[in-house]
ROLUM-340419 format. One record per residue: residue in three letters; x, z negated, y negated of N, C-alpha, C in turn. Coordinates in pm, whole numbers, plus 50000, padded with zeros to 5 digits. Layout:
<pts>
@code = ALA; n_X = X; n_Z = Z; n_Y = Y; ca_X = X; ca_Z = Z; ca_Y = Y; c_X = X; c_Z = Z; c_Y = Y
...
</pts>
This chain:
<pts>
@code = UNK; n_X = 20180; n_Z = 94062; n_Y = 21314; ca_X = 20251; ca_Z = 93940; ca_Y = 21280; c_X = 20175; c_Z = 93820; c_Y = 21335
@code = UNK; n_X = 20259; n_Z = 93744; n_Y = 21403; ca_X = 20184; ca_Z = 93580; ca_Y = 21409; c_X = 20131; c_Z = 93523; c_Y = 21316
@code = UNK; n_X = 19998; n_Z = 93488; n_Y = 21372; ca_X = 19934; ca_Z = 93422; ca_Y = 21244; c_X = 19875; c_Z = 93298; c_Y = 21293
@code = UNK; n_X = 19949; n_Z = 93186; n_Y = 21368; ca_X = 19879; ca_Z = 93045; ca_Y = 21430; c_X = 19968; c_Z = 92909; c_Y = 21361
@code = UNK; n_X = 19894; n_Z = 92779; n_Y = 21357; ca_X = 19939; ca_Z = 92667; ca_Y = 21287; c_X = 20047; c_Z = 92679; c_Y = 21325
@code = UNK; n_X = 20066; n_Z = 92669; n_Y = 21503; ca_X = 20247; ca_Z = 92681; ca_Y = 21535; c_X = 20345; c_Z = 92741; c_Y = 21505
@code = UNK; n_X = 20282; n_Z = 92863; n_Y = 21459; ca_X = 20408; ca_Z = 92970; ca_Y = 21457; c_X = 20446; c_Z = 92961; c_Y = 21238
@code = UNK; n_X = 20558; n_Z = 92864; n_Y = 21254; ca_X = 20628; ca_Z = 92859; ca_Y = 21062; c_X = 20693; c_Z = 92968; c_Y = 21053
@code = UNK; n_X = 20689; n_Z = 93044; n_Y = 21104; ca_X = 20807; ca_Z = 93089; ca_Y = 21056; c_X = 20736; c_Z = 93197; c_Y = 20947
@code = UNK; n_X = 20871; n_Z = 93221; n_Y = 20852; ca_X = 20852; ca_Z = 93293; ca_Y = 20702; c_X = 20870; c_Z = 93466; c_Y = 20725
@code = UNK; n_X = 20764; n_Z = 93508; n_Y = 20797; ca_X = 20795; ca_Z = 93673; ca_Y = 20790; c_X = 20803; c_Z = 93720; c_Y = 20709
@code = UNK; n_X = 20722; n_Z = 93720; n_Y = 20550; ca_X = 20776; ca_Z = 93758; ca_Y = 20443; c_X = 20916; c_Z = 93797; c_Y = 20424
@code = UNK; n_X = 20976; n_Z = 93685; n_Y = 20384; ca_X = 21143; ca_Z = 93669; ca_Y = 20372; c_X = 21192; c_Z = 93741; c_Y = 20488
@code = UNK; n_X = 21163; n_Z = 93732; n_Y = 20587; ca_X = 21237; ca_Z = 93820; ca_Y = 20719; c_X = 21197; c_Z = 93945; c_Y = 20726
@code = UNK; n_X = 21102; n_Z = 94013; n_Y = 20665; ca_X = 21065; ca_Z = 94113; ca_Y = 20615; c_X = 21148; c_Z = 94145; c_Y = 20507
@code = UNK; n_X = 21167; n_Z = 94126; n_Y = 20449; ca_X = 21234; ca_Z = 94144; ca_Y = 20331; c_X = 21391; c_Z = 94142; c_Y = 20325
@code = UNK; n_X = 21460; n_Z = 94090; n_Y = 20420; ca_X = 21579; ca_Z = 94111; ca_Y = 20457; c_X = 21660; c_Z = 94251; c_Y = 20481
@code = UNK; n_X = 21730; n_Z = 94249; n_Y = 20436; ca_X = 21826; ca_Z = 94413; ca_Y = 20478; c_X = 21908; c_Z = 94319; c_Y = 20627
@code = UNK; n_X = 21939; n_Z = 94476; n_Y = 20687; ca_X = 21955; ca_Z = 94437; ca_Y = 20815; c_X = 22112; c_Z = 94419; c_Y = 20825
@code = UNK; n_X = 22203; n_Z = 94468; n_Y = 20680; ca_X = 22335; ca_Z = 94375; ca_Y = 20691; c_X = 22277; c_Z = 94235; c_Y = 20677
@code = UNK; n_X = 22185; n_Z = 94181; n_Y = 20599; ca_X = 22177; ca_Z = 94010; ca_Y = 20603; c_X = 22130; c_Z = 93988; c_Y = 20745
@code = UNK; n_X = 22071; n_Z = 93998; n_Y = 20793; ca_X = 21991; ca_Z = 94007; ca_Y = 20893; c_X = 22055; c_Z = 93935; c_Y = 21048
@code = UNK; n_X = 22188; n_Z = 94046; n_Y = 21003; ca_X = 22300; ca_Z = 94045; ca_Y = 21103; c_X = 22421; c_Z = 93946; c_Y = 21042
@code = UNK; n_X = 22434; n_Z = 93934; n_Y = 20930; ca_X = 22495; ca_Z = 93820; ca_Y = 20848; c_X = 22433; c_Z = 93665; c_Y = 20915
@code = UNK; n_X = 22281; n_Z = 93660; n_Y = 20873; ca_X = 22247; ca_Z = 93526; ca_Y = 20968; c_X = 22261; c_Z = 93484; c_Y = 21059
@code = UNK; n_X = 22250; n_Z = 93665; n_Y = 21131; ca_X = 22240; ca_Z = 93570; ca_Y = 21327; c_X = 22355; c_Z = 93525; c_Y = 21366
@code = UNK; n_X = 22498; n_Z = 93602; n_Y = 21312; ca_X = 22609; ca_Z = 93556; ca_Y = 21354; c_X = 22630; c_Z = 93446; c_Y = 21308
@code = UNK; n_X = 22582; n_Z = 93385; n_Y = 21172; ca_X = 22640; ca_Z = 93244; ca_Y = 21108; c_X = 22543; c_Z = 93161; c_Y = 21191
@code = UNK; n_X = 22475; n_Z = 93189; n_Y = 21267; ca_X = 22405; ca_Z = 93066; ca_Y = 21332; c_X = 22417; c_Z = 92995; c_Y = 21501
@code = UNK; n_X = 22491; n_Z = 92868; n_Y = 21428; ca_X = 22564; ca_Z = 92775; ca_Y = 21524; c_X = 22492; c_Z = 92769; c_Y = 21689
@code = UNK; n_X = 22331; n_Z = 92743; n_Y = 21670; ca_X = 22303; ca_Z = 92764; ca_Y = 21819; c_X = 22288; c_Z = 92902; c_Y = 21891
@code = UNK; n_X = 22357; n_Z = 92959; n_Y = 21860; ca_X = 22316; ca_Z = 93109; ca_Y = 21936; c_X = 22485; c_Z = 93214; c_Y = 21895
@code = UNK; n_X = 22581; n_Z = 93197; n_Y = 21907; ca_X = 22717; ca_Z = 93249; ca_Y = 21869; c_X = 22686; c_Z = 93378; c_Y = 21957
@code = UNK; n_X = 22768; n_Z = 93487; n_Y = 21921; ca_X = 22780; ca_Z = 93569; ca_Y = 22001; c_X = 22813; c_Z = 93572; c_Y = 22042
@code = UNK; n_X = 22850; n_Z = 93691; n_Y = 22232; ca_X = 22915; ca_Z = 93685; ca_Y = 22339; c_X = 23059; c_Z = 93740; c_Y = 22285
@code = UNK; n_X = 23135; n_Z = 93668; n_Y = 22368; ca_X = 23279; ca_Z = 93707; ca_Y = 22358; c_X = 23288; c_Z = 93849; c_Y = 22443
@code = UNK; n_X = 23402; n_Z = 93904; n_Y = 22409; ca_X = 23441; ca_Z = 94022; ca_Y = 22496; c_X = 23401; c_Z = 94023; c_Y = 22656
@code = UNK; n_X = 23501; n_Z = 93880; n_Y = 22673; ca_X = 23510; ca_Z = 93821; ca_Y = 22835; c_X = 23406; c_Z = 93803; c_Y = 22859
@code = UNK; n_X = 23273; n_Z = 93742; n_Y = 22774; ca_X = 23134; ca_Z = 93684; ca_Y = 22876; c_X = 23102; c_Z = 93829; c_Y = 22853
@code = UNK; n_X = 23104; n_Z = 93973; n_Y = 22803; ca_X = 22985; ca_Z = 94070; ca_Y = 22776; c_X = 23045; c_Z = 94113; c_Y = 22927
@code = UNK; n_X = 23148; n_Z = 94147; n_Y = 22945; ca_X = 23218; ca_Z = 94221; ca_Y = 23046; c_X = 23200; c_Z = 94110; c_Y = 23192
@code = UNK; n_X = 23158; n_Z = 93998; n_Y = 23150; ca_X = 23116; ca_Z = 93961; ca_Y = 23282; c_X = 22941; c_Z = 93901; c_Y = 23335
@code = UNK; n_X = 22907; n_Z = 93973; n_Y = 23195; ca_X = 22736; ca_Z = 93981; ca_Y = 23202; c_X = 22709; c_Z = 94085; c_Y = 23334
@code = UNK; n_X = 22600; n_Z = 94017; n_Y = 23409; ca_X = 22529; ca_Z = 94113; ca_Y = 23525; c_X = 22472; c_Z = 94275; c_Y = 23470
@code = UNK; n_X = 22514; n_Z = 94326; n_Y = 23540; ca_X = 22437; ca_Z = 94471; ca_Y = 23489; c_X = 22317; c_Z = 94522; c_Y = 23546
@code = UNK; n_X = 22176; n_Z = 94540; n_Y = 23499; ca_X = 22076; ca_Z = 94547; ca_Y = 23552; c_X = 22006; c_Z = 94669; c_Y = 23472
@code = UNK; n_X = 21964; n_Z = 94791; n_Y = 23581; ca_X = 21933; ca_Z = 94939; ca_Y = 23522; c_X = 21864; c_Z = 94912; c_Y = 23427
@code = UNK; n_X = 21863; n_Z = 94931; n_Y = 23320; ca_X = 21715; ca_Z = 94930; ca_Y = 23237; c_X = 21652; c_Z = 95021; c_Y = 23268
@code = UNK; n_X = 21528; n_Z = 95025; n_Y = 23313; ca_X = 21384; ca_Z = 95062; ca_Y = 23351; c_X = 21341; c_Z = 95186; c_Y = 23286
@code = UNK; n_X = 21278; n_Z = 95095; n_Y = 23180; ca_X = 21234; ca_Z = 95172; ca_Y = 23052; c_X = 21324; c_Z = 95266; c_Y = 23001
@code = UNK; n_X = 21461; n_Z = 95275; n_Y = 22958; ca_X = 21561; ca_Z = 95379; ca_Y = 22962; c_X = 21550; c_Z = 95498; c_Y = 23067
@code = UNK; n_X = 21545; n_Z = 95437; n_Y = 23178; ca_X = 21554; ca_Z = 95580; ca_Y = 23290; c_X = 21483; c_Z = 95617; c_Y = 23258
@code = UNK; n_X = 21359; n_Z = 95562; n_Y = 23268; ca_X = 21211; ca_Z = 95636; ca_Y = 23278; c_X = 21193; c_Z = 95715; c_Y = 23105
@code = UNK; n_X = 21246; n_Z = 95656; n_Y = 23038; ca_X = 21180; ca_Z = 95750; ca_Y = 22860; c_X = 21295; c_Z = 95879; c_Y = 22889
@code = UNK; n_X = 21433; n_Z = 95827; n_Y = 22944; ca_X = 21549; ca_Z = 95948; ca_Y = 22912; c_X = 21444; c_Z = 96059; c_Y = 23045
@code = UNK; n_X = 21365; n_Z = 96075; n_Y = 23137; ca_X = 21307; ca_Z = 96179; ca_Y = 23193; c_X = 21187; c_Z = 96236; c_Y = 23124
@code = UNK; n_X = 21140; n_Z = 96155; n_Y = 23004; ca_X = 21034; ca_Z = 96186; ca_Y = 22946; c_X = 20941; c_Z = 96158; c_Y = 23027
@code = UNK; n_X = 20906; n_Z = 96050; n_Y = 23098; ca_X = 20795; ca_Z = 96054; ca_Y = 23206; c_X = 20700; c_Z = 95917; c_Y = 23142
@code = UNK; n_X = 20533; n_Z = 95866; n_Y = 23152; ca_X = 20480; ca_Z = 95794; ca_Y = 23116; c_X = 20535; c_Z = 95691; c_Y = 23240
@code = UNK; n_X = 20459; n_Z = 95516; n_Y = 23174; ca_X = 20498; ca_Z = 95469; ca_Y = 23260; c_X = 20400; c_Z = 95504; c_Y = 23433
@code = UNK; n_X = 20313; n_Z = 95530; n_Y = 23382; ca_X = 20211; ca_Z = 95562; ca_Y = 23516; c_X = 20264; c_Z = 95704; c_Y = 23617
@code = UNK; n_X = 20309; n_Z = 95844; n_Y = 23563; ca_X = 20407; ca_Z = 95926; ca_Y = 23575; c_X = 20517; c_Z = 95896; c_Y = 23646
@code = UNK; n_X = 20606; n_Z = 95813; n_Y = 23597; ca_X = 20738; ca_Z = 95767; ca_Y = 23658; c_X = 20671; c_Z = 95689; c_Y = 23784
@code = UNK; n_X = 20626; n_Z = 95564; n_Y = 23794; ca_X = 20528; ca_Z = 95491; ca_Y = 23867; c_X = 20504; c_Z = 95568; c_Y = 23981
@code = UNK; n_X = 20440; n_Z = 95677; n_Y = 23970; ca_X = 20367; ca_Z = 95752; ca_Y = 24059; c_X = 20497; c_Z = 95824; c_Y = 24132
@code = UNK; n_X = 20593; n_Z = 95901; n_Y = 24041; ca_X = 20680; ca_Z = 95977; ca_Y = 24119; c_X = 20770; c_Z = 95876; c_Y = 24222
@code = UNK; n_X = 20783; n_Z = 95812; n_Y = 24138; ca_X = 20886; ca_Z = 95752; ca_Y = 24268; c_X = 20852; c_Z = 95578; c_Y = 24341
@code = UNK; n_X = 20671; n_Z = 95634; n_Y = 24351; ca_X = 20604; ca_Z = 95519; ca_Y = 24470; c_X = 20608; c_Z = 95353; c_Y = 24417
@code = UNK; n_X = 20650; n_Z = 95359; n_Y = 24278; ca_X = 20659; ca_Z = 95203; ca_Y = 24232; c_X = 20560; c_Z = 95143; c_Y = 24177
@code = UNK; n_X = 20477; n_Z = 95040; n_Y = 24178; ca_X = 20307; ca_Z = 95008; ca_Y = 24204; c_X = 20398; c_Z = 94960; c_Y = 24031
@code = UNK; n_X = 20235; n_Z = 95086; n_Y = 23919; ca_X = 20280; ca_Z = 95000; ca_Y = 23815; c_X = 20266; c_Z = 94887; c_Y = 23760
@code = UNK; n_X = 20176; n_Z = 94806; n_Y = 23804; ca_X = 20243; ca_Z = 94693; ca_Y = 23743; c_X = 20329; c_Z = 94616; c_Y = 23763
@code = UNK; n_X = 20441; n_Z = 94725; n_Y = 23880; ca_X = 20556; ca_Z = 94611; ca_Y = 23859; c_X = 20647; c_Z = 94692; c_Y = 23756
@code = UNK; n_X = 20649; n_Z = 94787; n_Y = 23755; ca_X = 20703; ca_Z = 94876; ca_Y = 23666; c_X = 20685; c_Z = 94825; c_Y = 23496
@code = UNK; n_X = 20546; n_Z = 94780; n_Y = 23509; ca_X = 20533; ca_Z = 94715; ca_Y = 23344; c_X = 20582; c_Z = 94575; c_Y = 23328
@code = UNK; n_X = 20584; n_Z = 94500; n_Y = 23467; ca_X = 20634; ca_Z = 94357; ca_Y = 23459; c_X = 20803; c_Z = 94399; c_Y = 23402
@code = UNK; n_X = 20890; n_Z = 94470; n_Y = 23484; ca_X = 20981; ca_Z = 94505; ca_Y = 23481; c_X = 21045; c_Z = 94517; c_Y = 23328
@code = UNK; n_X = 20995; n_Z = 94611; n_Y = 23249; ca_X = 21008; ca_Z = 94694; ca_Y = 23161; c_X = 20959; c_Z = 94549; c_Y = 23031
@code = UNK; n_X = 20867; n_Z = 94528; n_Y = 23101; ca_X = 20794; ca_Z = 94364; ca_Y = 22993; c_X = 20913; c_Z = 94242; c_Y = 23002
@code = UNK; n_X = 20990; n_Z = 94225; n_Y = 23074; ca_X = 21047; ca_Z = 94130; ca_Y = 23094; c_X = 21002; c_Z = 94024; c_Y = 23191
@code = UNK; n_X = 20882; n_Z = 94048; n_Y = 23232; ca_X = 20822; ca_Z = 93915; ca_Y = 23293; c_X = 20866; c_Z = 93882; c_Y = 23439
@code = UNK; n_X = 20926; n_Z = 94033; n_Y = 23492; ca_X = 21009; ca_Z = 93969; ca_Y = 23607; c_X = 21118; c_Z = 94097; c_Y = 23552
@code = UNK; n_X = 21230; n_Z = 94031; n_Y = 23748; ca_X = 21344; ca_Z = 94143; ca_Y = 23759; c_X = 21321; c_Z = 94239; c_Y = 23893
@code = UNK; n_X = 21400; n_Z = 94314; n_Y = 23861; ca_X = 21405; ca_Z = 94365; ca_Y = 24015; c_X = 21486; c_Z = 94322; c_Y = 24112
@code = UNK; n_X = 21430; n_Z = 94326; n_Y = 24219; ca_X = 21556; ca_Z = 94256; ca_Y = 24337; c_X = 21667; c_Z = 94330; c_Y = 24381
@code = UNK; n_X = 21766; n_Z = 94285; n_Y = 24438; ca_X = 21877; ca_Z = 94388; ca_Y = 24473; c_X = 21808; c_Z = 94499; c_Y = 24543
@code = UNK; n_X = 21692; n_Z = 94537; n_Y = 24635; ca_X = 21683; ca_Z = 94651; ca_Y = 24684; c_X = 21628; c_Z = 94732; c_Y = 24558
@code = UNK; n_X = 21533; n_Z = 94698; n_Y = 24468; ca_X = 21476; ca_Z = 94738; ca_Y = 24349; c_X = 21598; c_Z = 94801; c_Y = 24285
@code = UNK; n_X = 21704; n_Z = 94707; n_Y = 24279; ca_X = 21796; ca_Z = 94772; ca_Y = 24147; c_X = 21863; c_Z = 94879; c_Y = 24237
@code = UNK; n_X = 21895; n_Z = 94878; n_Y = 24347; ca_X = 21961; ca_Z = 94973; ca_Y = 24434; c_X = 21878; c_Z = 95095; c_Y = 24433
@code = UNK; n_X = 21747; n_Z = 95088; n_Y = 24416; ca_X = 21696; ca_Z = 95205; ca_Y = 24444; c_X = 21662; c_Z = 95271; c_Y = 24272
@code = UNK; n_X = 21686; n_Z = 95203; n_Y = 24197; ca_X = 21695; ca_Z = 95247; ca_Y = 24052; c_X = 21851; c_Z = 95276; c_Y = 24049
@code = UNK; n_X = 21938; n_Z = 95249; n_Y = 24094; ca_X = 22030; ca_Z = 95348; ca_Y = 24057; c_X = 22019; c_Z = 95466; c_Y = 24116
@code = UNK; n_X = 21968; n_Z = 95495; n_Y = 24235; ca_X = 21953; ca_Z = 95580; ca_Y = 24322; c_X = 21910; c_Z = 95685; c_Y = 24205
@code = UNK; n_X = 21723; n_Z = 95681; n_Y = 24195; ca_X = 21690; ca_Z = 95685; ca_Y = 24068; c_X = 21778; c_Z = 95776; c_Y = 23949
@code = UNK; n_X = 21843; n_Z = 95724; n_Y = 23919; ca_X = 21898; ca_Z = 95707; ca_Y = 23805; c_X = 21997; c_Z = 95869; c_Y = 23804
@code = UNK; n_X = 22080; n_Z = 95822; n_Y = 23902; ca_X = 22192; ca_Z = 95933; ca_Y = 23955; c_X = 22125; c_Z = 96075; c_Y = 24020
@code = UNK; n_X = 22019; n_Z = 96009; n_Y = 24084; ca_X = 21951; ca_Z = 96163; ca_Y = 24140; c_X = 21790; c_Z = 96180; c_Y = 24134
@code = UNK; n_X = 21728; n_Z = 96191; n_Y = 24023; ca_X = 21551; ca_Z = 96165; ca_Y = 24009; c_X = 21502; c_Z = 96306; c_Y = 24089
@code = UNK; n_X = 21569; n_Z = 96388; n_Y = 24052; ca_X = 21454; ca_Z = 96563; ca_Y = 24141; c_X = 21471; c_Z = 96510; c_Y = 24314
@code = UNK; n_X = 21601; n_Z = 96494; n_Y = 24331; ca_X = 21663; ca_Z = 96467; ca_Y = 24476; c_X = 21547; c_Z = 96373; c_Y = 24555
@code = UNK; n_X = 21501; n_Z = 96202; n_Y = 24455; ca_X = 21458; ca_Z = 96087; ca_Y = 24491; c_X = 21306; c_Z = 96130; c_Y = 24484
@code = UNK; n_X = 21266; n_Z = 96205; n_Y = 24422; ca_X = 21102; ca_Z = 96258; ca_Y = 24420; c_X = 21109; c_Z = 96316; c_Y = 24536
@code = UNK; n_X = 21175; n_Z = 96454; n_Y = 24544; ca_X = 21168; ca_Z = 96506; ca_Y = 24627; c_X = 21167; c_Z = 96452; c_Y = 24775
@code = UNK; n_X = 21262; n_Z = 96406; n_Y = 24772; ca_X = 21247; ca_Z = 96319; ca_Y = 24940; c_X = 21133; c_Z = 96194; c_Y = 24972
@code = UNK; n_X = 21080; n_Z = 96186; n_Y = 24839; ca_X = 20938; ca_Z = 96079; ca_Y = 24894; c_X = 20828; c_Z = 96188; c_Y = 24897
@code = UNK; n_X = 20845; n_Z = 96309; n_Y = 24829; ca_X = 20701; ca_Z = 96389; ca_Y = 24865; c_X = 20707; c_Z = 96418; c_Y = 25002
@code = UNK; n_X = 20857; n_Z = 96442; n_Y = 24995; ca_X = 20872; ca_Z = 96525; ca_Y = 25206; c_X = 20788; c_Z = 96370; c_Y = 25291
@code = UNK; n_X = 20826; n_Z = 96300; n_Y = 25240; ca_X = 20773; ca_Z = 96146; ca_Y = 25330; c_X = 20648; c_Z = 96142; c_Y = 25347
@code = UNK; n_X = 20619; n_Z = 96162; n_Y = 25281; ca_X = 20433; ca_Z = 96168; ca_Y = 25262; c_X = 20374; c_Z = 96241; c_Y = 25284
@code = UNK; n_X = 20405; n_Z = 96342; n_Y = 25289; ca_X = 20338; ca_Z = 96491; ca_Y = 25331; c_X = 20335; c_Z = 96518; c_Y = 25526
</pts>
């Protein structure tokens, strides 16, 4: 938990919340409304990372390694601190749709 002069906020009480209230607040609160149907369906779609990589069961250093991606971009990625670029996300769907196929053809590369 945060524990600095800046940070007020009441974790107690937010601790203590059931997660129908929880979800009761966020929707009643005016600066942050939820997405409509129309904006979710016209939100960008970007692979999640961390998904591919946990649904193979692979660490992040593991995944990293198999398919040649220097990890710390893999942890920036997965951290939020950056995105991937269109060739990045292109090659995570790649990824995604065919992982034995996409290993495989970078070991033949290297070898």
């Amino acid at each position: 938990m945060p524990n600095s002069k800046i940070d007020q906020t009441d974790w107690g009480y937010l601790e203590a919340m059931t997660d129908e209230e929880a979800e009761a607040n966020a929707l009643s609160d005016p600066d942050n409304p939820p997405l409509t149907s129309e904006q979710l369906r016209a939100a960008p779609r970007m692979p999640q990372v961390k998904v591919i990589r946990r649904a193979f069961g692979l660490t992040q250093e593991e995944f990293a390694a198999r398919y040649q991606i220097p990890l710390g971009t893999l942890r920036d990625w997965e951290q939020g601190r950056s995105v991937p670029d269109q060739t990045a996300k292109a090659y995570l769907k790649v990824i995604a749709r065919n992982p034995d196929g996409t290993a495989e053809a970078l070991a033949k590369s290297v070898a």
